[in-house]
Backbone as CSV, one residue per row, in Angstrom:
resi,resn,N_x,N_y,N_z,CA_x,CA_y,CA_z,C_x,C_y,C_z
1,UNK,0.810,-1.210,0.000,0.000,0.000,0.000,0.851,1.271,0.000
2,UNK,2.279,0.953,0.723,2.538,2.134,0.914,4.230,2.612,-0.353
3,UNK,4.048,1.743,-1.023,5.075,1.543,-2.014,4.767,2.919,-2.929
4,UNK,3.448,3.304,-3.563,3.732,4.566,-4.286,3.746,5.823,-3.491
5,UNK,3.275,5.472,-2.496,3.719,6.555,-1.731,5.013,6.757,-1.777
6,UNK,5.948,6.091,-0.958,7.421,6.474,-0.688,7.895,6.426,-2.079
7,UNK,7.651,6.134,-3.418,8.105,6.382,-4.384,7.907,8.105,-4.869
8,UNK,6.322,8.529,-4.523,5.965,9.917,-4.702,6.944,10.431,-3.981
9,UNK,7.497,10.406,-3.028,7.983,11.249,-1.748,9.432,11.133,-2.419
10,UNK,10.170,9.926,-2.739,11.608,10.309,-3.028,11.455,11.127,-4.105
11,UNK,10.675,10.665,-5.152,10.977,11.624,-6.806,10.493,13.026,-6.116
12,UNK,10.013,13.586,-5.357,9.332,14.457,-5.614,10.478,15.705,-4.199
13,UNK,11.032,14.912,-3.420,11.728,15.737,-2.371,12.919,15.196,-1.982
14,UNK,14.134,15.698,-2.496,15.281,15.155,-2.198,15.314,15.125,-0.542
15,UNK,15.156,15.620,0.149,14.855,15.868,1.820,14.096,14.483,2.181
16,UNK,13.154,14.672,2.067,12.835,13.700,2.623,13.291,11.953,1.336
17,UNK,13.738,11.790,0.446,14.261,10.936,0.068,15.425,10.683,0.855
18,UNK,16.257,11.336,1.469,17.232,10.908,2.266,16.788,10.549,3.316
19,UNK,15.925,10.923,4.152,15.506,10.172,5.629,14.780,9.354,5.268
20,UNK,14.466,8.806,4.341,13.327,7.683,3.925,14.466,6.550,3.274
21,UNK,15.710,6.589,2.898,16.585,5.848,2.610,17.438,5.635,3.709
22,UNK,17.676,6.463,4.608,17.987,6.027,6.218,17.301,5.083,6.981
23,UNK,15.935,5.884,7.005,15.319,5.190,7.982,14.801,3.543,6.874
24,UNK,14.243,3.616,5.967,13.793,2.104,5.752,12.229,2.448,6.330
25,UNK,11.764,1.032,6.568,10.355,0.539,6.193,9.596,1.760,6.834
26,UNK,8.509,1.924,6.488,7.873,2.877,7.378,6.397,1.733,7.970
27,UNK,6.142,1.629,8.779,5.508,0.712,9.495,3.785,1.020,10.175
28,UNK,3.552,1.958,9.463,2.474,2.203,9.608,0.969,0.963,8.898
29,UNK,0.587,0.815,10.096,-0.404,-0.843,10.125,-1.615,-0.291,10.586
30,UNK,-2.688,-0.328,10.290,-4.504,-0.005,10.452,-4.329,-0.440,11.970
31,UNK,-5.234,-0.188,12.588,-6.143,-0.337,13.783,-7.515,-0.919,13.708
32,UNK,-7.653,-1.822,14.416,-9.211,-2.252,13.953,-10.224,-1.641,14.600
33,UNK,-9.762,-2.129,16.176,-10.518,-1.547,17.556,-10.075,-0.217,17.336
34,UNK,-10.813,0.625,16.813,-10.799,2.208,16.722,-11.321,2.295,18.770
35,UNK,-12.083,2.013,19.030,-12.426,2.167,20.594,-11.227,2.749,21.388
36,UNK,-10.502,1.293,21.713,-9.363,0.716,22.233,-8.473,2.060,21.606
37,UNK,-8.387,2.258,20.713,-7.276,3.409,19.818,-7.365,4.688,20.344
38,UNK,-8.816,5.004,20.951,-8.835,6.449,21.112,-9.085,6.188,22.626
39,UNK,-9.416,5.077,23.349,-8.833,5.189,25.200,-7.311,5.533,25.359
40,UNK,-6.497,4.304,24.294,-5.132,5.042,24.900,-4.547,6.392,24.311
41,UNK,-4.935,6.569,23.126,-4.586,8.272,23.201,-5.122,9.009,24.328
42,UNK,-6.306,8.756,24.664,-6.922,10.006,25.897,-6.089,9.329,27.570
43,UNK,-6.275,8.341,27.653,-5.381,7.707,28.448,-3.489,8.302,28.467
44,UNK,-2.980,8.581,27.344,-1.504,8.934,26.974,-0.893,10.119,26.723
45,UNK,-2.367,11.119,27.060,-1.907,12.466,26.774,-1.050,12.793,27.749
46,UNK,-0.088,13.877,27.562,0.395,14.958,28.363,1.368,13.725,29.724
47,UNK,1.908,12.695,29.030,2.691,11.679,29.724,3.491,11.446,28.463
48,UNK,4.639,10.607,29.843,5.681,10.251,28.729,5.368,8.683,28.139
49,UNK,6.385,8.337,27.199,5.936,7.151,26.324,5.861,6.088,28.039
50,UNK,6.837,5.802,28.963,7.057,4.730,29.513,6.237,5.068,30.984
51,UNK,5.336,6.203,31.310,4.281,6.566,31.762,2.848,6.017,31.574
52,UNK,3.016,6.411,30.308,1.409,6.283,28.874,1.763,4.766,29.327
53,UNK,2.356,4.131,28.997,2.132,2.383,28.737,2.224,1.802,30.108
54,UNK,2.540,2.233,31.277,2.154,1.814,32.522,0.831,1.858,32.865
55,UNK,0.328,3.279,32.419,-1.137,3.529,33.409,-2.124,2.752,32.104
56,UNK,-1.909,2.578,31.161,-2.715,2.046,30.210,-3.034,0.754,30.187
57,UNK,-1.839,-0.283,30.348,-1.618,-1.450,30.829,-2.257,-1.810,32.254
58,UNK,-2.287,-0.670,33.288,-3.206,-1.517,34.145,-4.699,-1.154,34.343
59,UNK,-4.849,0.203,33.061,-6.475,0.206,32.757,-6.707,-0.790,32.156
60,UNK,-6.122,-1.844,31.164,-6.375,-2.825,30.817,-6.743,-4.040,31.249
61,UNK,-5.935,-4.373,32.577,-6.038,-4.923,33.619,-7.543,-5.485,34.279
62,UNK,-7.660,-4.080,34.270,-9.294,-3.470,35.156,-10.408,-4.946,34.325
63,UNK,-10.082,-5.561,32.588,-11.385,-6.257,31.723,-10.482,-7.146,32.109
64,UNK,-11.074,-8.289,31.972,-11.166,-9.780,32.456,-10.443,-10.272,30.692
65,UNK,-10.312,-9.546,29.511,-9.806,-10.152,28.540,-9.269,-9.459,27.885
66,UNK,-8.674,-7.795,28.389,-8.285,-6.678,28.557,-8.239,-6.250,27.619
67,UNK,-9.633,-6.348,26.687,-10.296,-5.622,25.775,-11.661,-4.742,26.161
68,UNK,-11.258,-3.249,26.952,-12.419,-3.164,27.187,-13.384,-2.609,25.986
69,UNK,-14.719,-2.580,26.137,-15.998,-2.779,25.479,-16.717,-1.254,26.442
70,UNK,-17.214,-0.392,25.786,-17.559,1.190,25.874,-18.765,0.545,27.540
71,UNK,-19.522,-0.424,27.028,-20.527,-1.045,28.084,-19.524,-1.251,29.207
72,UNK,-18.807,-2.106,29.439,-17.730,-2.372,31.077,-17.086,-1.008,31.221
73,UNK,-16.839,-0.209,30.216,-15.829,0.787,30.724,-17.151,1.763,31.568
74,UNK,-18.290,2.014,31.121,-19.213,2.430,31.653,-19.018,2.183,32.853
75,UNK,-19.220,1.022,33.169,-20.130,0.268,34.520,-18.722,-0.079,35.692
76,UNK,-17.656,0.157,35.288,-16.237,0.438,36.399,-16.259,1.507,37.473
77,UNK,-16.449,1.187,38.155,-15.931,2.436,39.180,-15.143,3.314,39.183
78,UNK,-15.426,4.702,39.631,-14.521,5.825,38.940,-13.316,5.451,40.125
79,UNK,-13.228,4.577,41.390,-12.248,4.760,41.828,-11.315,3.845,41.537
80,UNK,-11.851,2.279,41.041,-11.270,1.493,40.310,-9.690,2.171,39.227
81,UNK,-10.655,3.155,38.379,-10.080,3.978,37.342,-8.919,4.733,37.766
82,UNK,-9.457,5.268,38.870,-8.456,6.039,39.524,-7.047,5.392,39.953
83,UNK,-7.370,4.169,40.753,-6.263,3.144,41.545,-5.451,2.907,40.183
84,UNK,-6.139,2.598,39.016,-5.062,2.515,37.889,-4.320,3.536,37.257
85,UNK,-4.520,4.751,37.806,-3.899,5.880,37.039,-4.708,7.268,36.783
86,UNK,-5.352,6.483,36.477,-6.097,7.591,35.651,-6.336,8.978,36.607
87,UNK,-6.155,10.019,35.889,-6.564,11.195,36.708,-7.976,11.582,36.978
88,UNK,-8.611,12.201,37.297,-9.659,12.719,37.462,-10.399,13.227,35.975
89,UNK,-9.668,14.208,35.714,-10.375,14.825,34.388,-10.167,13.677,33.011
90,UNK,-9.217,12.582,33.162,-9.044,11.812,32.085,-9.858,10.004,32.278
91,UNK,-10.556,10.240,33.757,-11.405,9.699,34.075,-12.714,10.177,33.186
92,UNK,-12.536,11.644,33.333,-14.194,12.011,33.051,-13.888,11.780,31.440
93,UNK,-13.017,11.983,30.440,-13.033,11.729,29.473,-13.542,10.374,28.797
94,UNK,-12.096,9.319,29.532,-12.787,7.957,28.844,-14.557,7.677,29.426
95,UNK,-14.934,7.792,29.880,-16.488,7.826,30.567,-16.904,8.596,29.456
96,UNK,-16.865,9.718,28.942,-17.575,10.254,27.787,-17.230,9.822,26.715
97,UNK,-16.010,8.984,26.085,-15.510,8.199,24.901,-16.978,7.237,24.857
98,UNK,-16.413,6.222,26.227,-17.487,5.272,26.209,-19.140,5.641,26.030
99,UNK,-19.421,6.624,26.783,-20.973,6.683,26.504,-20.949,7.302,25.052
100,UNK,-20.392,8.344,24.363,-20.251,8.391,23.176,-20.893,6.679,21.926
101,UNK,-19.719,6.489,22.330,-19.664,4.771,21.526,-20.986,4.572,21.652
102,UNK,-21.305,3.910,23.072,-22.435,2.974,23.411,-23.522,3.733,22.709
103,UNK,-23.812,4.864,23.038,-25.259,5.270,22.208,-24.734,5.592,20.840
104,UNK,-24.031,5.327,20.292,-23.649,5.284,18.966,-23.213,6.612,18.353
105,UNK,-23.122,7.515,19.154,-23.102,8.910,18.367,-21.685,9.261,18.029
106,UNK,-20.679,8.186,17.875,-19.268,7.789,17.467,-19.566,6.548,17.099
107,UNK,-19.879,6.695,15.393,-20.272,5.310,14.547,-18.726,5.091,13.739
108,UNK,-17.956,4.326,14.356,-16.541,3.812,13.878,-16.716,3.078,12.460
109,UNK,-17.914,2.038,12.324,-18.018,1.373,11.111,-17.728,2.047,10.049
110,UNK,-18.648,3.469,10.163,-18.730,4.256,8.609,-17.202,5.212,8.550
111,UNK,-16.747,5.078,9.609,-15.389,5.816,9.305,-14.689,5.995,7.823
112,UNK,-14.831,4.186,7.216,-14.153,4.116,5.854,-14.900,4.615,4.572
113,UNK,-16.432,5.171,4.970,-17.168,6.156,3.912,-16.931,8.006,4.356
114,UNK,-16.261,8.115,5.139,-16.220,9.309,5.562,-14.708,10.102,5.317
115,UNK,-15.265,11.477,4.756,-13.817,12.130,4.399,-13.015,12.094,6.290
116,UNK,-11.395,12.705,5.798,-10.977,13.180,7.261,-11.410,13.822,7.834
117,UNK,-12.042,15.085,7.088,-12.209,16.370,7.887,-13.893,15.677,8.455
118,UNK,-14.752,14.960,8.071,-15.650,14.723,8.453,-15.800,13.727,10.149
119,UNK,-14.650,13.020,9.631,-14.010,12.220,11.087,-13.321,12.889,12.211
120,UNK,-12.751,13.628,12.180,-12.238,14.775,12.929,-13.515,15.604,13.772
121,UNK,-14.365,15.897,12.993,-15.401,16.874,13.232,-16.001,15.932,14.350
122,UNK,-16.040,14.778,14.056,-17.352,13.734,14.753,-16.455,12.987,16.250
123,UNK,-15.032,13.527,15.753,-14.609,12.895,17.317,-13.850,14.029,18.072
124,UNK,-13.857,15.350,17.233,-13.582,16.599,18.533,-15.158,16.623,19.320
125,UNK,-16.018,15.968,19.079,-17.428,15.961,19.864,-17.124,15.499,21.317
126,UNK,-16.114,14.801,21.268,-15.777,13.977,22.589,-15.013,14.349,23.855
127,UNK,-15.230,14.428,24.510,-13.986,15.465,25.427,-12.992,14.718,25.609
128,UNK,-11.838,15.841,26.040,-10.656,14.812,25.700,-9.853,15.339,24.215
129,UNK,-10.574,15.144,23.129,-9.809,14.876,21.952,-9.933,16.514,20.917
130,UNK,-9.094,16.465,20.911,-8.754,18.104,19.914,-8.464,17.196,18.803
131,UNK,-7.958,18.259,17.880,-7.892,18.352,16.742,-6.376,17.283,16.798
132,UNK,-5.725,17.413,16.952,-4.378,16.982,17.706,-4.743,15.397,17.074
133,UNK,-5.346,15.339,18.294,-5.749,13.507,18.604,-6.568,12.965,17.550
134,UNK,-7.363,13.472,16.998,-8.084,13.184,15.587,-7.382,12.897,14.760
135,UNK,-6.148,13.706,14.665,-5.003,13.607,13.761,-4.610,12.541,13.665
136,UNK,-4.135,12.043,14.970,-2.978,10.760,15.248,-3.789,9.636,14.550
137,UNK,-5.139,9.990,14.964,-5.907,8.845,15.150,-6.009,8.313,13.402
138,UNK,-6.232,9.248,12.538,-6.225,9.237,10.829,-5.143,8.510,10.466
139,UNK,-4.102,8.895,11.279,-2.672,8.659,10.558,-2.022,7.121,10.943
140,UNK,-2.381,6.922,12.102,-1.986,5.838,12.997,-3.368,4.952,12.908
141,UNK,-4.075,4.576,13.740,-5.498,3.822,13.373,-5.890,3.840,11.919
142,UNK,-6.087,4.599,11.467,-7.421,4.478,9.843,-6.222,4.814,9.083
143,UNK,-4.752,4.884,9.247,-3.782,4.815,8.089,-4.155,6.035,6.444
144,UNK,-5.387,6.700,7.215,-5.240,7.712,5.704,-4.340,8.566,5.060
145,UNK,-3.980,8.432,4.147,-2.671,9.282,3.772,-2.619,10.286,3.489
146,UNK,-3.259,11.419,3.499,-2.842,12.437,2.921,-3.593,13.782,4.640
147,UNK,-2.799,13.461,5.697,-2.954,14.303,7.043,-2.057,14.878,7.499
148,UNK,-1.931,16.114,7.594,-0.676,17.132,7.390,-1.029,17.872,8.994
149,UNK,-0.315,17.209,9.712,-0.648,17.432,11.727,0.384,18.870,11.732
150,UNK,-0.130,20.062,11.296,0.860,21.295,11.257,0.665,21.729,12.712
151,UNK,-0.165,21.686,13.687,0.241,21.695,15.266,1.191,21.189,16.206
152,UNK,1.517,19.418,15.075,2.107,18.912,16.091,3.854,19.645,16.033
153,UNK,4.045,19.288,17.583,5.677,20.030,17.656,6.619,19.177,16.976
154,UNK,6.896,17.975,17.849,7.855,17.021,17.081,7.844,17.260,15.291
155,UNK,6.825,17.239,14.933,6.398,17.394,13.538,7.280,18.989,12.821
156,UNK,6.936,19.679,13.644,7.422,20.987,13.281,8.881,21.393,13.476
157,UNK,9.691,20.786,14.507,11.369,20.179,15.058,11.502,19.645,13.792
158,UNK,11.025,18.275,13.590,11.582,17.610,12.963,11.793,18.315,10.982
159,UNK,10.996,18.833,10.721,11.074,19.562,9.611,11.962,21.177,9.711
160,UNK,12.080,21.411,10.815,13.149,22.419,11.140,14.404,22.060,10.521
161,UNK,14.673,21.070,11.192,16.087,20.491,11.211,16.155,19.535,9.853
162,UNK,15.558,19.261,9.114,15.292,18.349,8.076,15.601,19.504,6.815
163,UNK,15.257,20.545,6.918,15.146,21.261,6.219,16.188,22.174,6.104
164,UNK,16.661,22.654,7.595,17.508,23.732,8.294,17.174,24.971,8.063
165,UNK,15.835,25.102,8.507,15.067,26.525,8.874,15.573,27.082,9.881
166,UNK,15.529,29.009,10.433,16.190,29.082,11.679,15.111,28.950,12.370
167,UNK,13.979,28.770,11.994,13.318,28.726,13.312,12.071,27.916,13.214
168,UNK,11.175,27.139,14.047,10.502,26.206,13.548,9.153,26.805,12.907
169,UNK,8.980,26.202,12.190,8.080,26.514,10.449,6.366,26.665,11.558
170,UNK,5.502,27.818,10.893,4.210,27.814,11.103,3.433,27.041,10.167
171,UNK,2.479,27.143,10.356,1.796,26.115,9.541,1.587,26.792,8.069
172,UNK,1.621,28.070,7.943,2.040,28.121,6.370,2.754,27.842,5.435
173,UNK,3.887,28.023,6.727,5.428,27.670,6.162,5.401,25.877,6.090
174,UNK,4.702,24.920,6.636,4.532,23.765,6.585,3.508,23.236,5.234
175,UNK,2.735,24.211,5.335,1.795,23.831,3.763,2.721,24.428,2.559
176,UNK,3.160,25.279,2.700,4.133,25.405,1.005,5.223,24.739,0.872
177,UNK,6.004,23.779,2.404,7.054,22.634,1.845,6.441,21.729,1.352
178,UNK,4.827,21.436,2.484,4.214,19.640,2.003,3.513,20.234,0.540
179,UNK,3.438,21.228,0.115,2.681,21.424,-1.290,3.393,20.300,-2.513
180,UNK,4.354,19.566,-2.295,4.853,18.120,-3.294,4.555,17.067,-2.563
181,UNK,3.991,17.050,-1.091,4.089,15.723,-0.804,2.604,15.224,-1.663
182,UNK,1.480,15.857,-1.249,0.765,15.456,-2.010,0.454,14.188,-2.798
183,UNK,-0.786,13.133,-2.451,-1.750,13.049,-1.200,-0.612,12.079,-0.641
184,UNK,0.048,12.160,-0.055,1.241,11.456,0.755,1.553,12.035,2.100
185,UNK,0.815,13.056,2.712,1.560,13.618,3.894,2.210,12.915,4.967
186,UNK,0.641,11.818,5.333,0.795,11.220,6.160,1.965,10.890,6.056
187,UNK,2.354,10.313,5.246,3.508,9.280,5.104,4.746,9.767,5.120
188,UNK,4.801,11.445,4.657,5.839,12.252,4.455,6.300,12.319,6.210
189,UNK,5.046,12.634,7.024,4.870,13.424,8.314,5.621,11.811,9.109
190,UNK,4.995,10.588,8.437,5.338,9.405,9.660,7.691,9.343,9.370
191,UNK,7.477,9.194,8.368,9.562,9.747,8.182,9.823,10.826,8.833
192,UNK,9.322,11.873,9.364,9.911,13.027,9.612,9.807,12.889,10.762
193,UNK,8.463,12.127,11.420,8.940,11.741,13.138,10.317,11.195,13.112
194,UNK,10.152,9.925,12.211,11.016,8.681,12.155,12.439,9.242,12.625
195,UNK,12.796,10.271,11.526,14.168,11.190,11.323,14.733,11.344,13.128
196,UNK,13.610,11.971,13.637,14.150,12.424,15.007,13.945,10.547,15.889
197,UNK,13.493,9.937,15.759,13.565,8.666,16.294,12.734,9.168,16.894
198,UNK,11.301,9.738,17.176,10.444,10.215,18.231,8.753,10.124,16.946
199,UNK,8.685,8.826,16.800,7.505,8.816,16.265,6.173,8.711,17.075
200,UNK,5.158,9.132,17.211,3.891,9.150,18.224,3.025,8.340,17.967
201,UNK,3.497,7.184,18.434,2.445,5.975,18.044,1.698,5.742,18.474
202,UNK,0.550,5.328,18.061,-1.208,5.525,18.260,-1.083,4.068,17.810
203,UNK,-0.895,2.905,18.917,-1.376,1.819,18.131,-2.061,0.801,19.167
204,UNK,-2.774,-0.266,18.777,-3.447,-1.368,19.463,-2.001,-1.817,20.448
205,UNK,-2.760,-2.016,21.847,-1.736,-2.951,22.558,-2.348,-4.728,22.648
């Protein structure tokens, strides 16, 4: 799948053809459990990687087959939640992920008939998730290619220095470099983590 991509990306940007001949495979794999995908982002915010995978791992803990289901995450005790990590306000989040889900008003099925910007729209509904996390979630879970995360920092470092701007690029200055990646961002954006070895992975545990 991702072969004309990285072919678009070398012919088209000597820059990133060199960190894409460094780095090798780019490893970006679908998500099925979209659910599961957007607990541990809201679960992983504003922590570090070996933080995020402690407190996540023993929210996991909490299901008997440590897949939780929007229904059990409901029906857990907020102090349960708590004893595993979770903070208070990222308590109240996954609790609104889940009731989200359960009454359906986050329909994951139709995701693959729906543009990005339409998916984005339907899960900043959720507390917890900005624009940010919608992002990850396109790029990492639903693998769509063409999502240009001009907020994220690492993202904006890493094209600093990729580039050797003096100072790190705004998002204008980020839409007139990716104006060749085209519909490839994603893929441009997942090498340019890669480059700094600090990629933000959004994936199933």
């Amino acid at each position: 799948m991702l072969t004309p991509a990285i072919s678009h990306l070398k012919a088209v940007d000597p820059v990133l053809r060199s960190i894409i001949e460094r780095v090798g495979k780019c490893n970006l794999v679908p998500v099925k459990n979209h659910f599961a995908a957007l607990l541990e982002a809201i679960v992983s915010q504003q922590l570090s990687v070996k933080a995020s995978a402690t407190i996540f791992s023993r929210f996991l803990d909490l299901f008997p087959d440590k897949n939780p289901r929007p229904r059990e995450v409901l029906a857990i005790s907020d102090e349960r939640l708590r004893q595993a990590g979770l903070s208070k306000q990222k308590l109240a989040y996954v609790k609104d992920l889940a009731d989200k889900f359960d009454k359906g008003l986050i329909k994951s099925r139709t995701f693959h008939r729906m543009l990005d910007e339409e998916i984005i729209q339907a899960l900043v509904q959720i507390k917890g998730v900005g624009r940010w996390t919608a992002e990850m979630f396109l790029i990492f879970s639903l693998n769509r290619l063409d999502v240009l995360p001009v907020d994220d920092l690492g993202f904006r470092k890493a094209i600093k220095i990729a580039y050797r701007l003096r100072k790190l690029p705004n998002a204008e200055k980020i839409k007139r470099i990716a104006k060749r990646w085209h519909p490839y961002c994603s893929v441009a954006a997942w090498y340019l983590w890669a480059s700094l070895d600090n990629v933000p992975v959004q994936s199933e545990k």
